[in-house]
BALOBA-1460 file (C-alpha; in Angstrom, 3 decimals):
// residues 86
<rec num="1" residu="x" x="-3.555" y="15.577" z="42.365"/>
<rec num="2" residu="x" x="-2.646" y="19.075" z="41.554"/>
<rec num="3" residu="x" x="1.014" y="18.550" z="42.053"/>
<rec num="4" residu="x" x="0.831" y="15.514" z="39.463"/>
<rec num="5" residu="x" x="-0.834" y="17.381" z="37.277"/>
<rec num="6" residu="x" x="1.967" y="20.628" z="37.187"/>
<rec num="7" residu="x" x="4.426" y="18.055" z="37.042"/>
<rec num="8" residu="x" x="2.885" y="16.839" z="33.538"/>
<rec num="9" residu="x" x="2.195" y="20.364" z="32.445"/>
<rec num="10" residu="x" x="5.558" y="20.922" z="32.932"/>
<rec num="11" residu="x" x="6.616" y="17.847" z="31.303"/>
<rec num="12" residu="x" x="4.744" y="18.906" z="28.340"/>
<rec num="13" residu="x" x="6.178" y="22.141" z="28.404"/>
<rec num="14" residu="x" x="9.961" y="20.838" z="28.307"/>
<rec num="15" residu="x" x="9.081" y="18.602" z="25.814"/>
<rec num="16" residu="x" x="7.625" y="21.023" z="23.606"/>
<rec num="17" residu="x" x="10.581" y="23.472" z="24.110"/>
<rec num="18" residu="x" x="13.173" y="20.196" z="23.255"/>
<rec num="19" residu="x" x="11.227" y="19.306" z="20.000"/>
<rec num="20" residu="x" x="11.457" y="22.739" z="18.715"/>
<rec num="21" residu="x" x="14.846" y="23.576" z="19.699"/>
<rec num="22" residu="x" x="15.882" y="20.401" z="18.305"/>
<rec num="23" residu="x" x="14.217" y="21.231" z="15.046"/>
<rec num="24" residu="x" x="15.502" y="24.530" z="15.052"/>
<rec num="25" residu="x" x="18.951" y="23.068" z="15.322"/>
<rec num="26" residu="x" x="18.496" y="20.432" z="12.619"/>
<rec num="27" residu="x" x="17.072" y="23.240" z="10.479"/>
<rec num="28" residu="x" x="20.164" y="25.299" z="10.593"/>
<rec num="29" residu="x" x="23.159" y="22.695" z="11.320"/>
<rec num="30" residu="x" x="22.407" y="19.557" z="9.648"/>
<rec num="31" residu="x" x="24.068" y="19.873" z="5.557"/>
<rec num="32" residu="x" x="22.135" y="20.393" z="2.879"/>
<rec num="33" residu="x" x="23.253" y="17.347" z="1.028"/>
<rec num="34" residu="x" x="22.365" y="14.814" z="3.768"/>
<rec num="35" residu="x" x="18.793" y="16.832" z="4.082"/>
<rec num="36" residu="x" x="18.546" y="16.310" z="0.044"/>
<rec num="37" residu="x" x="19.485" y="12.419" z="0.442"/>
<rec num="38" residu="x" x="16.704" y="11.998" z="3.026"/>
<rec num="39" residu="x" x="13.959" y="13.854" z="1.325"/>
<rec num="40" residu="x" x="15.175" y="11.445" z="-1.535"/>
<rec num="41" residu="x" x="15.224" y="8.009" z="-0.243"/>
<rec num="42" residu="x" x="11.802" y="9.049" z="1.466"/>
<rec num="43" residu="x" x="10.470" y="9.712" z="-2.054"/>
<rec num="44" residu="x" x="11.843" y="6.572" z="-3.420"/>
<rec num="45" residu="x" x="9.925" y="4.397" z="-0.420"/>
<rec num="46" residu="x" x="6.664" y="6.304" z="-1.244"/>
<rec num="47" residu="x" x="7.091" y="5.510" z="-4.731"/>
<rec num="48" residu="x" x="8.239" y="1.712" z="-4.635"/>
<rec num="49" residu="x" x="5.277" y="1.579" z="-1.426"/>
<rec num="50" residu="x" x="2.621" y="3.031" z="-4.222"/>
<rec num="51" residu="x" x="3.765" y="0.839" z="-7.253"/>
<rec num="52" residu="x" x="3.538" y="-2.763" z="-5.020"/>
<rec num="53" residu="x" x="-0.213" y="-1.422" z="-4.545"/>
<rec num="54" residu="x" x="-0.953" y="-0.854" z="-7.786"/>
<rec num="55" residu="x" x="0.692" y="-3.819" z="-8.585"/>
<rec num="56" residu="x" x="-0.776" y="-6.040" z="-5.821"/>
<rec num="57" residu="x" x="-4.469" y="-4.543" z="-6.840"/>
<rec num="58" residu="x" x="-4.100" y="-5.192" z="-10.570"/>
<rec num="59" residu="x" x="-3.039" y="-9.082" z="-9.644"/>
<rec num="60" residu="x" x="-5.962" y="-9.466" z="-7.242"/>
<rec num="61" residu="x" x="-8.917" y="-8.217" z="-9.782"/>
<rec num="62" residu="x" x="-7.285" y="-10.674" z="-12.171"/>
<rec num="63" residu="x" x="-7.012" y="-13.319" z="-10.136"/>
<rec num="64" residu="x" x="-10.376" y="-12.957" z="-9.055"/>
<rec num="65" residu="x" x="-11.733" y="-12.695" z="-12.949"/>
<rec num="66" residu="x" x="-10.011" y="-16.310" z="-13.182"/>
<rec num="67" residu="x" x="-11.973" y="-17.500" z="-9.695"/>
<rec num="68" residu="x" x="-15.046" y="-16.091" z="-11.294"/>
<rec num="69" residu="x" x="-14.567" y="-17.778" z="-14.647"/>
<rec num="70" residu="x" x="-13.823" y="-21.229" z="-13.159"/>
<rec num="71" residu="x" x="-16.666" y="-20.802" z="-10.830"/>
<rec num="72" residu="x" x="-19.202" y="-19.806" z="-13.370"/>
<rec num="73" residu="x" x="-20.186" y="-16.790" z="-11.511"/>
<rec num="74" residu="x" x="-21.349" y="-13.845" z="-13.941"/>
<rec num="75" residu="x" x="-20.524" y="-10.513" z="-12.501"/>
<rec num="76" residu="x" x="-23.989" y="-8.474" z="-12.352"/>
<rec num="77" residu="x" x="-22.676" y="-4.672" z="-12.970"/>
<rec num="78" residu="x" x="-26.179" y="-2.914" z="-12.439"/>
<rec num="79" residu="x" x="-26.182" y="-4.053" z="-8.798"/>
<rec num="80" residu="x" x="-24.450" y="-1.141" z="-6.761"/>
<rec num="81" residu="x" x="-21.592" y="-1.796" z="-4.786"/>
<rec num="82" residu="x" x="-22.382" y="-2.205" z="-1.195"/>
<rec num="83" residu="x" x="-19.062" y="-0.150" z="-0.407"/>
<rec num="84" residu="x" x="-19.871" y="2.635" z="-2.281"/>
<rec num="85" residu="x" x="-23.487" y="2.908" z="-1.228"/>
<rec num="86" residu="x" x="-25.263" y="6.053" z="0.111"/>
């Protein structure tokens, strides 16, 4: 049990050691234009990710004013919303 258990500690410990030399590496070796493209198309994503959710939220409230109005349901706006509830 305790020699499994150095063996994982050690493990760890090489991991560790590979992640940050690896970063280290990257950090110093890797061009600054191809760190600048990255850091760009990553921006990009969260950007086009953010407006499809805006997007996708503004088409589902008015799709579910148009359920509402062909349903005849009235929305009562004095009754707290369960989510949001204490």
């Amino acid at each position: 049990m305790i020699g499994r258990l150095l063996v994982f500690a050690i493990g760890v410990g090489v991991g560790v050691v590979v992640v940050i030399k690896a970063k280290d590496y990257l950090q110093h070796k890797v061009p600054a234009a191809v760190t600048n493209k990255i850091n760009s198309s990553a921006t990009g994503l969260v950007q086009r990710v953010a407006d499809f959710t805006s997007d996708a939220r503004a088409a589902m409230a008015e799709r579910e004013t148009e359920l509402r109005d062909a349903l005849g349901l009235v929305e009562d706006r004095e009754t707290p919303d369960p989510k949001h509830a204490a």
